[in-house]
C-alpha positions in Angstrom: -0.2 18.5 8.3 -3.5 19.6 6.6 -6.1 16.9 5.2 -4.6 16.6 1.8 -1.0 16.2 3.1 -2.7 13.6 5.5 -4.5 11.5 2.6 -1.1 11.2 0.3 1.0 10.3 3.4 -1.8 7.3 3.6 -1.8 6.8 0.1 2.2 7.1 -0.4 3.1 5.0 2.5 0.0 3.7 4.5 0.8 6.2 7.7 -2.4 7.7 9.6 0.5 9.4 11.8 3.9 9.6 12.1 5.7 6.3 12.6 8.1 4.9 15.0 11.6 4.4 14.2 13.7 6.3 11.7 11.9 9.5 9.6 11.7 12.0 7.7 8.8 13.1 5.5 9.7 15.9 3.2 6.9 18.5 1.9 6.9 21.1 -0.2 10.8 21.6 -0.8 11.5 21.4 3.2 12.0 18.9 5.7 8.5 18.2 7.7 10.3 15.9 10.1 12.7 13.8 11.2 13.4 11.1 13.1 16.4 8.8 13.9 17.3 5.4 16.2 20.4 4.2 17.5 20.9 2.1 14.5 20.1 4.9 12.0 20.9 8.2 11.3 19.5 10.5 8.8 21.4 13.6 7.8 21.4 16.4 6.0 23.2 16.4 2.4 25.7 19.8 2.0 26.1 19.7 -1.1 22.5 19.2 -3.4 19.2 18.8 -1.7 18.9 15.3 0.2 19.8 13.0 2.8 22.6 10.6 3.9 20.6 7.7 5.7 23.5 5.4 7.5 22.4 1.9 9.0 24.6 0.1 11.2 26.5 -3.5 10.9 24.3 -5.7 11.9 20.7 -3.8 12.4 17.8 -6.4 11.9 13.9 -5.3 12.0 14.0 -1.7 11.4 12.2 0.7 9.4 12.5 3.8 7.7 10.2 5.7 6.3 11.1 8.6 3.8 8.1 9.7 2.3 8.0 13.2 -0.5 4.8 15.1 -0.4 3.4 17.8 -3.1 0.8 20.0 -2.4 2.6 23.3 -3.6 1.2 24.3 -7.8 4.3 25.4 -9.5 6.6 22.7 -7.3 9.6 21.5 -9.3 12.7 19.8 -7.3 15.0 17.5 -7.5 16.0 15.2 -4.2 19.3 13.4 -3.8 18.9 10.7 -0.9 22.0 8.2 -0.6 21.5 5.2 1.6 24.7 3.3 3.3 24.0 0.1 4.8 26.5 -2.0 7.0 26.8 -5.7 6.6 24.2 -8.6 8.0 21.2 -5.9 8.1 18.1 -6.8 7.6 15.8 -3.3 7.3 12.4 -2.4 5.8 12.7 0.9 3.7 9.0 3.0 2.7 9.5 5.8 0.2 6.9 7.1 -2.6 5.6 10.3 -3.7 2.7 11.9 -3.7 1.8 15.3 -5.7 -1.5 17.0 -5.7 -2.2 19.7 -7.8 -4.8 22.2 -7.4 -3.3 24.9 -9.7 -2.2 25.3 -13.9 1.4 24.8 -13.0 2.5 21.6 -12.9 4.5 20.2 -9.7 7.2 18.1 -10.6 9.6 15.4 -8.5 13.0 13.7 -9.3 14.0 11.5 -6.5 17.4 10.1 -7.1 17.8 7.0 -4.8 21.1 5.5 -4.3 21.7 2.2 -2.0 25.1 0.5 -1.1 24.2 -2.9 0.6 26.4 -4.2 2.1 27.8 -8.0 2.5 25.3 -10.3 3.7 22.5 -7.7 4.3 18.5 -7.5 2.8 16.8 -4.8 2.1 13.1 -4.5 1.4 12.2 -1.6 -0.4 9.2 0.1 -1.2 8.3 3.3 -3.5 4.7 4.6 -4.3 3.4 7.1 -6.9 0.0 9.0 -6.5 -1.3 11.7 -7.9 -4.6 13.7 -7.4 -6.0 17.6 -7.6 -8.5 18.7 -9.8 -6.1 21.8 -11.4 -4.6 21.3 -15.2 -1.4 21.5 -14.0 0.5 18.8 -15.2 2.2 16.0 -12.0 5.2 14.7 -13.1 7.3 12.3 -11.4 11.1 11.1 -12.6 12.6 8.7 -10.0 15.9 7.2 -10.8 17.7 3.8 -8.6 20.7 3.1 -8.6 21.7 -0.2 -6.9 25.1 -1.5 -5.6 24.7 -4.8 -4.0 27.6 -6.4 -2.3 28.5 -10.1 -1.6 25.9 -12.3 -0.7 23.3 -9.3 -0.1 19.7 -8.8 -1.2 17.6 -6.2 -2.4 13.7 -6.7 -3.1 12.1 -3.6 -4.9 8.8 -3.1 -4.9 7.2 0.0 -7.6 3.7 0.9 -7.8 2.2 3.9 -10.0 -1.6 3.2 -10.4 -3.4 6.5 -10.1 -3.3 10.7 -10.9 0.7 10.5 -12.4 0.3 12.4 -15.8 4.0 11.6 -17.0 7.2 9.3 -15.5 10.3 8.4 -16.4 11.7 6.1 -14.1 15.3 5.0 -14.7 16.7 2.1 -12.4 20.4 0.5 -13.0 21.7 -2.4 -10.7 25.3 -3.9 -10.5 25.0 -6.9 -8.8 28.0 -9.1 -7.1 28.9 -12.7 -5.9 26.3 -14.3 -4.9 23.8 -11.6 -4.7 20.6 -11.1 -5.7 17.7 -8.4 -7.1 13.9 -8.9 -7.0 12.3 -5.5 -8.9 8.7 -6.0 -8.6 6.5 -3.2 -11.1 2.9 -2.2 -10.8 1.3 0.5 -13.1 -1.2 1.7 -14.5 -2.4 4.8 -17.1 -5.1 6.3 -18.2 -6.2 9.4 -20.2 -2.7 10.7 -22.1 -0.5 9.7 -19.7 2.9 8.5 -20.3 4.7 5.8 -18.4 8.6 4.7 -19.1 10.4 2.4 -17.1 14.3 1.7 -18.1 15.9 -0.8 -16.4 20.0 -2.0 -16.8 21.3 -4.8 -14.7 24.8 -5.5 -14.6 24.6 -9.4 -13.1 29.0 -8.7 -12.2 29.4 -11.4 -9.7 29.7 -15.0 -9.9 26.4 -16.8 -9.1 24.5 -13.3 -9.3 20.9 -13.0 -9.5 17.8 -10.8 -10.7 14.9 -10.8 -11.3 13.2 -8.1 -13.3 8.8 -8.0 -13.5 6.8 -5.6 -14.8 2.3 -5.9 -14.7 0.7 -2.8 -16.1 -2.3 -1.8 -17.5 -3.0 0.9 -20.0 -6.3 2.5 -20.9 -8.0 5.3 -22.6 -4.9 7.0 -25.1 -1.8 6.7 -22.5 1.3 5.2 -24.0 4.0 2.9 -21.9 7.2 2.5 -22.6 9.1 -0.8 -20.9 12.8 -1.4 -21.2 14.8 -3.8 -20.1 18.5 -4.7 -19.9 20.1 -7.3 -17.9 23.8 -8.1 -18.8 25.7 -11.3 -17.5 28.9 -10.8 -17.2 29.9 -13.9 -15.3 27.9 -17.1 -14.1 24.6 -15.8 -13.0 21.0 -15.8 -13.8 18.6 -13.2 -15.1 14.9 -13.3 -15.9 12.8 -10.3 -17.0 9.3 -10.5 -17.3 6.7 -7.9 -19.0 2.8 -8.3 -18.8 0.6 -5.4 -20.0 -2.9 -5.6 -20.6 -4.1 -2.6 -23.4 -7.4 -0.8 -23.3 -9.5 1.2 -25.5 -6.8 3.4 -27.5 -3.6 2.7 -25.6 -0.2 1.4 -26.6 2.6 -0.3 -24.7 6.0 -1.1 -26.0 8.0 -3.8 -24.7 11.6 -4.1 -25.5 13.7 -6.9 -23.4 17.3 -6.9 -23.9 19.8 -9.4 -22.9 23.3 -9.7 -23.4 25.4 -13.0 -22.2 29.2 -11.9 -21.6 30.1 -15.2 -19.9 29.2 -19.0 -21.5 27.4 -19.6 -17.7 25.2 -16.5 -18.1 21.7 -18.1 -18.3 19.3 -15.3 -19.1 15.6 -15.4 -19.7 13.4 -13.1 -21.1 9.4 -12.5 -21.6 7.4 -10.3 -22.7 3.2 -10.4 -23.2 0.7 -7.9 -24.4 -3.2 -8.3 -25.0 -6.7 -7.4 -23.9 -8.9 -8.9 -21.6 -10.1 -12.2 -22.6 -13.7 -11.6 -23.4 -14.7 -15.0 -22.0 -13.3 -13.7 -18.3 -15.6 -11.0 -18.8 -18.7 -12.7 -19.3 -17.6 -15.7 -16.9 -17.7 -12.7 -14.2 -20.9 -11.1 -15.7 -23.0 -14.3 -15.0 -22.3 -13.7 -11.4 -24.2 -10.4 -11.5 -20.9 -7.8 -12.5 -21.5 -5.3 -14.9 -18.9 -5.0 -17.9 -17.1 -2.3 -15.8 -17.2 -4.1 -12.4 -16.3 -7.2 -14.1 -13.2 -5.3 -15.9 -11.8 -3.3 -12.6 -12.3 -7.0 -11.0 -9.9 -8.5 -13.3 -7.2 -5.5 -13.6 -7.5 -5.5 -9.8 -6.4 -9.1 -9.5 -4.0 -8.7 -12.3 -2.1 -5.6 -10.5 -1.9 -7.6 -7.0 
């Protein structure tokens, strides 16, 4: 790898070098390399572009990294990765994306990620999105998630998009069964024109079902975010979703929770906050010596941890 596929690997998914355990690191349209373990195997797709990632019953305290990297102006793919887990794992998963675009092309990536957990199993699963490059080429970045959680499984997902992604659409849908549960965790932020959508559907399906559904974001300068979200509880179960945006300059962020109760033991919550920064935070900071901007990246820092 060159310097700049080095820095997004680091930024994408903290790596200095390639990991131990179970691998593959795409760049540029082709596989970079791969890796596998006893317990998982990663294969090929025939059909689309991809990978089949299989985990066997029972697997605790692996990892797998699967990391996409952009360096390529002109770059447009789409990547179909399906992930089969056996029952009572408990596995660490590190995806994300980085582009960086040099060029007046724009690069573009659609990562289509789609899990089957099975019984009694968690997953832990983490996607970042940076961008960088000083071309006008537009980076673009569409992931989609789609979640099928078994009986008494888990699945914590954890999103962050905080630098150089010029427009995303990121489409995530969840059917959730007995006793199962989803934790989505959301971190981004905008700047310049940038647009950020997140569309979330839930389908709480099993009896004493669970999720979960946060969203912190910031927007600044003239970018525009878009959060939706739809959880729908179709038996006993409980649903929260949460949105938090703080607004900036000439942004705007639209918020539209939805919840639907198909069962009289659905109990579904809902929340959704937008504003500024408090101007008394500001100068509480300032009197410690901050300027106005250090005292503002202070508070979006601790707002986006």
């Amino acid at each position: 790898m060159d310097k700049i596929q080095q820095n997004l690997l680091e930024q994408v998914a903290g790596l200095h070098e390639i990991p131990a355990g179970a691998v593959n690191i795409r760049s540029n349209g082709e596989t970079l390399t791969r890796s596998t373990t006893a317990n998982i195997d990663i294969v090929t797709k025939t059909d689309k572009p991809g990978i089949e990632i299989t985990v066997k019953p029972g697997t605790k305290k692996e990892s797998i990294h699967i990391p996409v990297l952009l360096t390529q102006t002109g770059l447009k793919e789409s990547v179909y990765n399906d992930f089969f887990i056996g029952e009572d794992c408990d596995i660490t998963i590190v995806a994300g994306c980085g582009i960086h675009n040099g060029g007046k092309e724009g690069s573009e990536h659609s990562g289509i990620h789609t899990f089957y957990v099975g019984p009694r199993s968690k997953v832990k699963y983490i996607e970042k999105h940076y961008g960088s490059g000083e071309g006008t080429g537009e980076r673009i970045m569409n992931p989609t998630t789609v979640i099928n959680l078994a009986e008494d499984s888990y699945l914590e997902m954890d999103t962050v998009q905080i630098e150089g992604i010029d427009s995303t659409v990121r489409t995530t849908s969840a059917v959730v069964g007995d006793n199962a549960s989803l934790v989505i965790k959301e971190k981004i932020m905008t700047h310049d024109n940038q647009l950020a959508k997140t569309d979330f559907t839930v389908d709480l399906n099993g009896e004493n079902s669970g999720a979960n559904v946060v969203s912190r974001s910031v927007a600044k300068d003239k970018s525009h975010q878009i959060f939706l979200s739809r959880i729908n509880g179709n038996n006993k179960c409980n649903g929260h979703t949460e949105c938090d945006a703080i607004i900036m300059d000439n942004a705007s962020v639209q918020a539209v929770p939805e919840l639907t109760a198909n069962d009289i033991d659905a109990a579904l919550i809902h929340e959704a906050a937008i504003g500024k920064i408090a101007g008394e935070q500001l100068i509480k900071l300032m009197t410690l010596g901050l300027s106005e901007s250090e005292a503002e990246a202070q508070i979006i820092s601790g707002f986006l941890k």
